[in-house]
LODO-457617 format. One record per residue (C-alpha): x, y, z. Coordinates in steps of 0.001 Angstrom, whole numbers, padded with zeros to 6 digits, always signed. Layout:
REM LODO-457617
XYZ
...
REM end
This chain:
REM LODO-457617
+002354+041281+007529
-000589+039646+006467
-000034+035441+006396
-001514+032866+003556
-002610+029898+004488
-002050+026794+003033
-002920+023891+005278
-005896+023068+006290
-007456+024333+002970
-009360+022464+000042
-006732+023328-002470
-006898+021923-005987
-004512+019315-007279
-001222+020556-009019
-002342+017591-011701
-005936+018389-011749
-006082+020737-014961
-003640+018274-017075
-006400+014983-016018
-009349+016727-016809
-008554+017694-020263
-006744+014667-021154
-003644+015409-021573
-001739+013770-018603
+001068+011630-019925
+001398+007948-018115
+003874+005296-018830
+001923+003625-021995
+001011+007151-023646
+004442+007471-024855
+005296+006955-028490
+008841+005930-029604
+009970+005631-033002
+011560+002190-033661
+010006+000270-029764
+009972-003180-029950
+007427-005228-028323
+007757-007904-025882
+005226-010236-024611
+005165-012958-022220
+004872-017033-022696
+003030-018027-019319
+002333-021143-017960
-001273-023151-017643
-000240-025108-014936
+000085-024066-011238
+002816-026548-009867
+004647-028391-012538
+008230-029351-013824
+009667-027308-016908
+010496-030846-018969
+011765-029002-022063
+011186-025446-024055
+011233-026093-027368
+011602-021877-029245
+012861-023185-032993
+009286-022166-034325
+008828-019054-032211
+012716-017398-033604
+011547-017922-037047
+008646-016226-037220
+007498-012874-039122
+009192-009827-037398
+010474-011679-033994
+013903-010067-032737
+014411-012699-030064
+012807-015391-027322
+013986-015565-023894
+013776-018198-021484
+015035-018486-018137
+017974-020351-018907
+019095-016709-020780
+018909-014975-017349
+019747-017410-014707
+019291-015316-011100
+016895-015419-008155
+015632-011984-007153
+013138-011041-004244
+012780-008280-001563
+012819-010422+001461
+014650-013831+000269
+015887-014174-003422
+013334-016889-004461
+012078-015790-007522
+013727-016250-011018
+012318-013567-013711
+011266-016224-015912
+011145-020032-014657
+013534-022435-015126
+013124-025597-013778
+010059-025132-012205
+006128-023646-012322
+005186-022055-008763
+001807-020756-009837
-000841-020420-012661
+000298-017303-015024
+004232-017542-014328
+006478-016181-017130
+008539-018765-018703
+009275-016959-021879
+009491-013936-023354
+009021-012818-027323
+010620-009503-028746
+008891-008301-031903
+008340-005987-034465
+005193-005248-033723
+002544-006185-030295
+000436-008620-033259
+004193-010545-034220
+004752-010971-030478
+001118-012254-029859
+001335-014845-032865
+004928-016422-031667
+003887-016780-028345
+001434-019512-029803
+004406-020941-031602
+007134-021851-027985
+006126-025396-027137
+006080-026461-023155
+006332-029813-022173
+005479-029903-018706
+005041-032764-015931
+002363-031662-013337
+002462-031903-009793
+000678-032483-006409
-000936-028355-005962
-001114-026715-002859
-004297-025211-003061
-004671-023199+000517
-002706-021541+003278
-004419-024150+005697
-002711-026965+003013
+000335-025538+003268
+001187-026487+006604
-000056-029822+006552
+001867-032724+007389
+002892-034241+004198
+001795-030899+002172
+004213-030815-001587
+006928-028538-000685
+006520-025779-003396
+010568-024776-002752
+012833-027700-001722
+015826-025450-001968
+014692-022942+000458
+017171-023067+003207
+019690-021779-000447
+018235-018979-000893
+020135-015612-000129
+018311-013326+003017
+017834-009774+001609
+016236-008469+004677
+017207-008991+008287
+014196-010641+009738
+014162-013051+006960
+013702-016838+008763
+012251-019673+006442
+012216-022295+007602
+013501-025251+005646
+012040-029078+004574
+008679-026215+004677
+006484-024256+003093
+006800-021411+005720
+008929-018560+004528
+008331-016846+007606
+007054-017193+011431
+006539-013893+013226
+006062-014004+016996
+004715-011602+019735
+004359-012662+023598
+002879-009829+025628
+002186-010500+029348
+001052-013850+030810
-001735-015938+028993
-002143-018434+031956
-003487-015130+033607
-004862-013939+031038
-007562-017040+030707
-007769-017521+034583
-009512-013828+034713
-011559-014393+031310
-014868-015387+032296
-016666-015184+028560
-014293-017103+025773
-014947-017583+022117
-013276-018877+019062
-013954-018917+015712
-012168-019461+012098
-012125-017216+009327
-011156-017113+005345
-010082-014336+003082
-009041-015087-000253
-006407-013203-002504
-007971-010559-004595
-006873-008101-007071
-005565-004211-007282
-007491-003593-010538
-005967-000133-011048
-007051+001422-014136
-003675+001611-015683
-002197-002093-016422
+001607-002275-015449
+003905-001283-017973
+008065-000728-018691
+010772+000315-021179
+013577-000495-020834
+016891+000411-023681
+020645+000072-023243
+022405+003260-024905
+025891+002924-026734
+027869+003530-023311
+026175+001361-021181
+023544+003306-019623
+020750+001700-018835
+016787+004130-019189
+014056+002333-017542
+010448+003735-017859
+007770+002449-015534
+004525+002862-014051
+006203+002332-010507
+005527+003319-006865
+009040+002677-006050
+011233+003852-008727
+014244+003610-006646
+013831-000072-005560
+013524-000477-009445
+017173+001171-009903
+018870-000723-007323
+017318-003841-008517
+018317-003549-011763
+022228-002588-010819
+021871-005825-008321
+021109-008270-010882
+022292-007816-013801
+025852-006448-012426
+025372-002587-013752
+026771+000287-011934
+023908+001932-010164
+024997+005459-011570
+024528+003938-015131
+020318+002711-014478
+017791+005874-014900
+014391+005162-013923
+011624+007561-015171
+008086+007801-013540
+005340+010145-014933
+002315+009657-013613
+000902+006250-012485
-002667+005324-013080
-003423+003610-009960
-001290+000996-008090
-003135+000414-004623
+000892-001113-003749
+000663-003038-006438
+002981-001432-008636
+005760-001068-005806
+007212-004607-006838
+009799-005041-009271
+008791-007304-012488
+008049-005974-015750
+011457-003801-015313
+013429-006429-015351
+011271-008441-017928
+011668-005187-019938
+015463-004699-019419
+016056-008616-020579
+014554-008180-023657
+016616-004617-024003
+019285-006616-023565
+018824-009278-025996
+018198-006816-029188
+021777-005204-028627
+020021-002097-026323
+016891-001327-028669
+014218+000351-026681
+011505-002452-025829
+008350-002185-024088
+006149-004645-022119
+002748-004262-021302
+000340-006295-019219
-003012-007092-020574
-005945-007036-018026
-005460-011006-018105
-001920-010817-017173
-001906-007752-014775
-004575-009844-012710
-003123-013351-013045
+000985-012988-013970
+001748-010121-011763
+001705-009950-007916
-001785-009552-005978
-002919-008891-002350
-002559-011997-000397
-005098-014478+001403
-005538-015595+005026
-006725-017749+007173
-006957-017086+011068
-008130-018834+014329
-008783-016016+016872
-009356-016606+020329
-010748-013967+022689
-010784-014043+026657
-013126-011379+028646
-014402-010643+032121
-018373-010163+032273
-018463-006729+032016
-016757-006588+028538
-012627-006152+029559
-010842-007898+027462
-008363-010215+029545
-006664-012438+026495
-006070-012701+022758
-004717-015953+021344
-004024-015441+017462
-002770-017451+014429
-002700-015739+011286
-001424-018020+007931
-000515-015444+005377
-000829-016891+001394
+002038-015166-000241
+001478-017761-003486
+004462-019090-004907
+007165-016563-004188
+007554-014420-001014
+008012-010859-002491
+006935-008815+000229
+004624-011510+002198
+006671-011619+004945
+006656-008218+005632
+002822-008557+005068
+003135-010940+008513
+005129-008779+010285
+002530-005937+009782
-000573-008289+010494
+001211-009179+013574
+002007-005926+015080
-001197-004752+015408
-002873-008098+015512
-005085-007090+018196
-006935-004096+016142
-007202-001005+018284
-008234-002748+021672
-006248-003045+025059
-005238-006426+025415
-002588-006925+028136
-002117-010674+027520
-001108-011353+023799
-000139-014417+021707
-000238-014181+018235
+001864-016305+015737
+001859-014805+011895
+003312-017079+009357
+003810-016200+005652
+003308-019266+003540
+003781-020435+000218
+001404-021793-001868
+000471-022289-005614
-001341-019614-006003
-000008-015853-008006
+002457-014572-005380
+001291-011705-003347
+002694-008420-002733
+001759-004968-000804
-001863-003893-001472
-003747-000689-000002
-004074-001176+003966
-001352-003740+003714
-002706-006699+005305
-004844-005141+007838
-008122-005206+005806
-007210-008699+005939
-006457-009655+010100
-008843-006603+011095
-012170-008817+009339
-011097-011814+012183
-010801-009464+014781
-013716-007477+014411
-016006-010375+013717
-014607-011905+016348
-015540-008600+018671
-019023-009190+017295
-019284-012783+018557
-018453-011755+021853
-020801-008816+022207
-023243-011152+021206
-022507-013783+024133
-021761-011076+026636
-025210-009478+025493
-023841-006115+025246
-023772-003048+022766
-020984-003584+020368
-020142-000276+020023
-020179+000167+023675
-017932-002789+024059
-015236-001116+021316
-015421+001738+023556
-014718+000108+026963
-011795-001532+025193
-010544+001054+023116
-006696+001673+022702
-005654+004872+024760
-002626+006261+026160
-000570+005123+028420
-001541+001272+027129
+000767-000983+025457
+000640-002272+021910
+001395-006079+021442
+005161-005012+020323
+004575-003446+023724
+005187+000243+022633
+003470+002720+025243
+001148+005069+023857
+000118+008992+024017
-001915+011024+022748
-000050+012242+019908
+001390+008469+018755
-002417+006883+018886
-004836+009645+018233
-008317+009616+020376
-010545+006805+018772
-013040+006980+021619
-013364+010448+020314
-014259+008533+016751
-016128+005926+018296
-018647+009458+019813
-018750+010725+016464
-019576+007638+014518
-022530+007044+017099
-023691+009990+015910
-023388+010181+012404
-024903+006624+011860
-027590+007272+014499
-026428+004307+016024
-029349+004354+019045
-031984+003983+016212
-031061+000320+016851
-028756-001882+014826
-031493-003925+013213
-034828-003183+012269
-037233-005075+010437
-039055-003296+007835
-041315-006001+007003
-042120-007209+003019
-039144-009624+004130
-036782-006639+004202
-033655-006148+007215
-032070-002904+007563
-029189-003648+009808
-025819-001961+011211
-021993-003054+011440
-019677-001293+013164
-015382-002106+012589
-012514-000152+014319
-008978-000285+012991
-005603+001409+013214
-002385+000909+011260
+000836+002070+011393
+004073+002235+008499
+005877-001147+009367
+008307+000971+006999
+012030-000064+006967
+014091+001182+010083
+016035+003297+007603
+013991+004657+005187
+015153+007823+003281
+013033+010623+001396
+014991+013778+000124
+013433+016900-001585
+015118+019945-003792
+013967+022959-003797
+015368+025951-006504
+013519+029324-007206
+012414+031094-010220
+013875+034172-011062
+010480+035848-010312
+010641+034475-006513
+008023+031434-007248
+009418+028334-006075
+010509+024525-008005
+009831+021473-005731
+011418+018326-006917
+010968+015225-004742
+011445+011584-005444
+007449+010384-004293
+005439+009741-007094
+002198+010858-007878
-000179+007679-008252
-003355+009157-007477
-003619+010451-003427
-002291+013991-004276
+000477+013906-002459
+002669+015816-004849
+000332+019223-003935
-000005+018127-000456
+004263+018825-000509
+003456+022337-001925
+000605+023122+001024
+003508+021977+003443
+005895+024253+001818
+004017+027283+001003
+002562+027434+004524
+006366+026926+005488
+007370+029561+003282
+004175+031789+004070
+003456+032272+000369
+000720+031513-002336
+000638+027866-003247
+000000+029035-006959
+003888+030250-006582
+005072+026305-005978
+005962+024756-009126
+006004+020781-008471
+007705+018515-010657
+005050+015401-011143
+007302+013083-013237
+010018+011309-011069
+013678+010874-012684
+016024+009422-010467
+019185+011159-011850
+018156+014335-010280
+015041+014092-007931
+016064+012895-004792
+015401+009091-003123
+012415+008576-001757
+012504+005311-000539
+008539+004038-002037
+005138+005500-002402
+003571+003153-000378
+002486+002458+003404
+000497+005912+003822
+004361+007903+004779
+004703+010241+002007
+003043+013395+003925
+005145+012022+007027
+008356+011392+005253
+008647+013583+002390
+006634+016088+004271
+009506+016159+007073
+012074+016507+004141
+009937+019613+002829
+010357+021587+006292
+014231+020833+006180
+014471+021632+003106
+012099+025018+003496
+014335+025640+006739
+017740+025637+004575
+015791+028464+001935
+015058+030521+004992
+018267+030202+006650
+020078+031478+002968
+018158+034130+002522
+017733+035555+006129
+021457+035066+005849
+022097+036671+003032
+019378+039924+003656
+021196+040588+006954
+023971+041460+005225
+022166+043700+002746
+020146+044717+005522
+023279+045204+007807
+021048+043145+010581
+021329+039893+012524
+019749+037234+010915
+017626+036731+014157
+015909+040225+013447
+014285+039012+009830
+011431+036815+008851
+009612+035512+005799
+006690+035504+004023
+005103+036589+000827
+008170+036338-001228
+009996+038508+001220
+012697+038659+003709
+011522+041929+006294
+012421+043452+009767
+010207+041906+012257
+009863+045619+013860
+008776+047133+010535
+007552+044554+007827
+007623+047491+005777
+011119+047580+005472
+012100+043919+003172
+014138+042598+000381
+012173+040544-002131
+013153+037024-002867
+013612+038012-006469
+016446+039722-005285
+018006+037597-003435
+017710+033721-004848
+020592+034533-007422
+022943+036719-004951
+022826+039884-003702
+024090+042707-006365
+024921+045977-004522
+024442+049415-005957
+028156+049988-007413
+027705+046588-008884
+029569+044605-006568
+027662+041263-006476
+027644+038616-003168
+026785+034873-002915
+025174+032395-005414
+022176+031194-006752
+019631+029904-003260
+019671+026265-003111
+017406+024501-000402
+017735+020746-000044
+016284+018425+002978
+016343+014981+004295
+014586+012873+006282
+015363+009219+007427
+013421+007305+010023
+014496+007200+013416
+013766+005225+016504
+011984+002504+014753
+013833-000844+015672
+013563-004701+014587
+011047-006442+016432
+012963-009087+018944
+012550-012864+017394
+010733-014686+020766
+009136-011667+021920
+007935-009242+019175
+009193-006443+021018
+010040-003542+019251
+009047-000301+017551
+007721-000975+013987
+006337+002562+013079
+006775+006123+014356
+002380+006506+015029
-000829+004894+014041
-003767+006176+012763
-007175+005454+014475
-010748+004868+013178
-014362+003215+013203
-016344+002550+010115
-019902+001369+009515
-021920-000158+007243
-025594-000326+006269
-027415-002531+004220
-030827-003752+003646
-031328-007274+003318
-033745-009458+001386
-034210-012200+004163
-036067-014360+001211
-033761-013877-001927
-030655-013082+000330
-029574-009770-001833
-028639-006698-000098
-028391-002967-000910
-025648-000962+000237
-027777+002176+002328
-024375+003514+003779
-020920+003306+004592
-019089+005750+007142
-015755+006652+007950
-014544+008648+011572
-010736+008722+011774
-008248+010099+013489
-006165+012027+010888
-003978+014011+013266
-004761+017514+010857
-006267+017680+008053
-004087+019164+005638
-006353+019215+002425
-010168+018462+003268
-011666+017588-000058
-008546+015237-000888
-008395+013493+002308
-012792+012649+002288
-011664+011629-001639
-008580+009395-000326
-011217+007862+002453
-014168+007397+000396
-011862+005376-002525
-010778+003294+000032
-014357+002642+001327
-015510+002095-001794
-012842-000695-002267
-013528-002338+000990
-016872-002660-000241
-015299-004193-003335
-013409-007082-001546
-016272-007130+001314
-018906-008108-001118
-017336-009563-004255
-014010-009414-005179
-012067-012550-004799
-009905-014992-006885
-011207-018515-007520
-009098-021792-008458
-010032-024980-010004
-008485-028393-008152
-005522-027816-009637
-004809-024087-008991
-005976-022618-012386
-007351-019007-011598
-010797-019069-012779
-011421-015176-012717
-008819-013476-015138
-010615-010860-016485
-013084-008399-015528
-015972-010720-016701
-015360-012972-014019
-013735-010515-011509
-016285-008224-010664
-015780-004911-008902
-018085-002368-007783
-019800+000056-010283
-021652+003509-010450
-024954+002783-009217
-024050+000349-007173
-022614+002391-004507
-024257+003988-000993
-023974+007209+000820
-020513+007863+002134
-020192+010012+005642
-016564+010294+005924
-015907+012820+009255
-012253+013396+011242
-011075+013902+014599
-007798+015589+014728
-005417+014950+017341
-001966+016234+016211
+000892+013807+015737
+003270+016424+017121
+006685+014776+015280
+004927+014708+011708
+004305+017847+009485
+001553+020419+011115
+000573+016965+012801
-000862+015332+010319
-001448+011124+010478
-001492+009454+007151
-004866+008462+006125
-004162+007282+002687
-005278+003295+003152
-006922+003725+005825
-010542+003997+003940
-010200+000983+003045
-009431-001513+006475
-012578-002053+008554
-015060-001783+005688
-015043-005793+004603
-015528-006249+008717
-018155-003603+009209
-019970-005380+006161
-019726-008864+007708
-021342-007538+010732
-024442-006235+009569
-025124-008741+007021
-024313-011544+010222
-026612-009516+012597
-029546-008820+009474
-029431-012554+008242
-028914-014118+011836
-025380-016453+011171
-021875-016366+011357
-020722-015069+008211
-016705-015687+008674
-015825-015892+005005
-015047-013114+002019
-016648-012246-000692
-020094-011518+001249
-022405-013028-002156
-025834-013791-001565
-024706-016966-002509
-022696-017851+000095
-025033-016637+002570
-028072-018363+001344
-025479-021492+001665
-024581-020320+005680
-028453-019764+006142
-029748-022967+004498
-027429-025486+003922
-027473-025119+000490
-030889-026836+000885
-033836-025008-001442
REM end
């Protein structure tokens, strides 16, 4: 019997037809009869006391339903450690927080009572840096932090601080490690916090029907963290909170946090149940709501003379801003694979997640390694420059391989690390690397070459859960209903390629359901971290196995064969001797009617479930442990041409060789790689935020936060190894972030190597490196 394929193909989004034409519903396209509107009273100061909240002018104006301050709602919430109250109370932790919150009439009444709340605040001492954080003597920014309730296991602030959390790993012996390093170097770098900028600004519902049950709508990655969140807090039975997802319009992680849901449930709340919506404006999404974090690093790098890398001595100081939210999770993954993709048998590396007052940082595409993979890979570059070797050729004689270690000391193979000497080849290649890696083209012009590896794995929880539903059509086509949502990588039809080539049928014949409810798609624990092929994928197969299993079942008895003696494909159940003798499915997803009548069995019914396994908590002194099932390889590169006079560049290429286990979709997984390029690019050479003394963030709106644009961007190569990860679905690696984590390095590189400094700093502006170059001297 002939077999369709389904993997491995360019097939076109299930969404695709409903985006082009416009009429894709999202979150904010919604329109309900009777909505109130909520907006938000936010604070100008960074670090500050809450003296008094005076709301007598704000209740009594034109169309206002209610005003909300945190006295109205008094919890902590958080992720990691309950630190974070939904609208402050005694206290300002950063520029933008929510202190109040209008419901009105109408988005205008809301806007003009906003103006009307009167803050009295008293300012304090601002801690402006991760580096002033841990200062002796540096404001603590949460005196009651040895209080606060641990949500997650390898929670350990530590108190009279500002560090919310210290992450350790010891690998091997360092004194060794230094005696047999012959070349040493050490440098400093600085990243600052940045933005997600997805195109849709965060938004929630939220109403409170007659009988208590609670309908959240949201723009969410993690609909299910919003649900339990909810129940936690405010005391509601979980069975009573329905969260609803269409589609999301971006989120990058930025829209896996839980804030405007409960901002949006408050107000609910305080209008007797009324249906009330929040929405960000491009101000507040930037500014009020969670970002990706900052860093600071001092790297230290050991080697022998011919390029081995003997030691690694690390500290990364993560800025989480003024609550933790994820950030110490964003250490934990920094720390794990703080070496980048390198054998290193000697490791010590300290990550510590610190609060300052800046906006408070959550998960953001690449999660953190974008961020620790710039300090490694410039520091890479330093020492292929004092060893006076190749770079590349140094990235290859280090290169992570099996039957190595990773610093949670985790021994690799071929299917859990992927081949990136094989990428490292291909990249040489594709860039035409022997050309030479900088060549003057006179008229004051540099064309020059920078070369980043990276890797990443999940650093997902030890028990993460993804379920998937399957029911059939009476014609034999197939309903998939899973609990990821569908945010932009495609991962909804990359569910249907897993099942139809599971199945054996036409992908056309998969019906997916795009909008998540939680009452009746199953859990999947978040659409984050670059798991959803891995984890829902795994629940497709199990679910695809308990289909087969029915109706091989159920045919044998028609068939009067053993089960063993029938397969599947094409909507059919046949003989494996003679395909030509079959049931169709049609006749066999709602029971099995015999001739005379007689009827046996039920409608078909597939479900599956996946939860991770043999992942483990990483040991407290040592770092030991398994944080992800497999990580994903790669090398990147970037071109530019520099202006050694006026200190502009032009971005000639950018190129991508990674280690993607299979491709399961070609044209969606270059799309997923290229996006994240072009947002490396983004942070690499100009997105940052920017404070005044006193914390204020200077760049809240897209006039003063500037991201890429058409025109602006260069030739993309984007090419794949594939070396199956044999526990994950037709061995694919997810590749979703991945885009994105060497590019800001790879910049860095050639713009260091065409202009002839150190460039150790992000955003890459010709201002800055006119400033390394000269002195700031004209």
């Amino acid at each position: 019997m002939h077999t369709i394929a389904a993997v491995g193909k360019s097939i076109q989004r299930k969404e695709a037809w409903d985006k082009v034409t416009g009429i894709a519903k999202y979150t904010d396209d919604y329109i309900v009869p009777g909505i109130l509107y909520a907006k938000l009273v936010t604070s100008p100061f960074a670090h500050a006391k809450i003296k008094s909240i005076d709301i007598s002018e704000a209740v009594k104006a034109s169309g206002v339903q209610a005003v909300i301050t945190g006295s109205s709602f008094p919890i902590l919430c958080g992720v990691e450690l309950e630190d974070r109250p939904p609208l402050a109370t005694d206290k300002i932790r950063y520029f933008g927080e929510p202190v109040a919150l209008i419901v009105a009439s109408s988005e205008r009444e809301a806007m003009h009572a906003v103006k009307l709340v009167k803050m009295e605040y008293e300012p304090l001492q601002v801690v402006n840096s991760p580096g002033d954080a841990i200062k002796a003597g540096a404001p603590i920014i949460h005196e009651n932090l040895y209080q606060y309730k641990h949500v997650a296991i390898e929670a350990s602030p530590e108190p009279n601080t500002n560090i919310a959390q210290r992450i350790k790993i010891r690998k091997g012996d360092m004194a060794k490690g230094w005696a047999e390093s012959e070349v040493i170097i050490e440098a400093s770098y600085t990243l600052p916090k940045s933005d997600h900028i997805a195109m849709e600004a965060r938004n929630a519902r939220a109403e409170i029907h007659a009988d208590g049950q609670v309908v959240i709508s949201s723009s969410t990655q993690a609909p299910y963290s919003v649900k339990k969140m909810i129940s936690k807090y405010f005391g509601i039975e979980e069975g009573k909170v329905t969260v609803k997802t269409p589609l999301v319009g971006g989120g990058f992680g930025g829209k896996a946090p839980v804030q405007l849901e409960m901002l949006a449930y408050m107000a609910s709340k305080s209008v007797g149940g009324r249906i009330v919506k929040i929405a960000n404006t491009r101000e507040e999404d930037i500014v009020t709501s969670p970002c990706r974090l900052g860093l600071e690093a001092k790297i230290k790098l050991g080697a022998s003379k011919n390029g081995l890398l003997k030691a690694a001595e690390m500290i990364y100081i993560v800025d989480t801003g003024g609550y933790t939210d994820i950030g110490p999770r964003l250490a934990k993954a920094i720390a794990v694979d703080c070496t980048g993709p390198y054998n290193i048998e000697n490791v010590w590396c300290d990550s510590l997640c610190v609060y300052t007052n800046h906006p408070y940082s959550t998960s953001f595409r690449g999660f953190g390694h974008a961020a620790y993979t710039f300090c490694i890979e410039r520091s890479l570059e330093k020492l292929a420059r004092k060893l006076a070797m190749d770079p590349l050729e140094l990235r290859i004689k280090n290169a992570i391989a099996p039957q190595m270690t990773t610093p949670t000391q985790i021994k690799t193979t071929l299917s859990n690390i992927g081949n990136l000497t094989a990428c490292l080849q291909k990249l040489k290649e594709s860039i035409n690397w022997n050309e030479g890696a900088r060549i003057d083209l006179g008229n004051n012009k540099i064309r020059a070459k920078g070369i980043s590896c990276f890797w990443k794995t999940s650093d997902s929880p030890t028990d993460a859960v993804s379920g998937v539903f399957l029911t059939f059509n009476t014609d034999g086509s197939i309903n998939l209903n899973s609990g990821a949502v569908e945010c932009g990588p495609g991962m909804k039809t990359t569910l249907a390629q897993i099942l139809a080539e599971k199945m054996k049928m036409d992908i056309s014949r998969i019906h997916v359901k795009l909008e998540v409810d939680t009452q009746i798609s199953p859990e999947h624990w978040k659409t984050v971290a670059s798991m959803t092929t891995f984890m829902a994928g795994k629940a497709t197969l199990r679910a695809a196995e308990d289909l087969i299993g029915q109706l091989k079942g159920l045919a044998a008895v028609a068939m009067r064969c053993p089960p063993e003696d029938l397969a599947v494909a094409e909507e059919k159940v046949f003989l494996k001797q003679d395909p030509s003798i079959y049931i169709a499915f049609k006749d066999l997803i709602h029971g099995y009617k015999y001739p005379n009548g007689n009827a046996i069995e039920g409608q078909t019914l597939g479900r599956g479930s996946f939860i991770m396994s043999r992942i483990t908590q990483l040991d407290k002194e040592t770092g030991k442990g398994k944080p992800g099932p497999a990580w994903a390889v790669g090398v990147q590169a970037v071109e530019v041409e520099f202006d050694t006079k006026e200190f502009t560049y032009r971005l000639l290429k950018a190129a991508t060789v990674i280690d993607a286990g299979r491709v399961l979709n070609p044209k969606t997984a270059r799309g997923l790689v290229t996006g994240g390029m072009c947002m490396g690019l983004g942070l690499g050479s100009r997105e940052s935020f920017s404070y005044d003394m006193q914390g204020k963030v200077l760049t809240t709106s897209l006039r003063t936060y500037k991201v890429m644009h058409i025109g602006e961007e260069p030739k993309y190569i984007v090419d794949f190894i594939e070396t199956p990860q044999i526990d994950s679905p037709y061995g694919a690696r997810g590749i979703a972030e991945h885009g994105i984590i060497g590019i800001p390095a790879a910049l860095a590189n050639a713009l260091s190597l065409a202009a002839q400094i150190d460039l150790d700093q992000l955003p890459l502006t010709p201002e800055y490196i006119w400033k390394t170059k000269t002195g700031g001297i004209v």
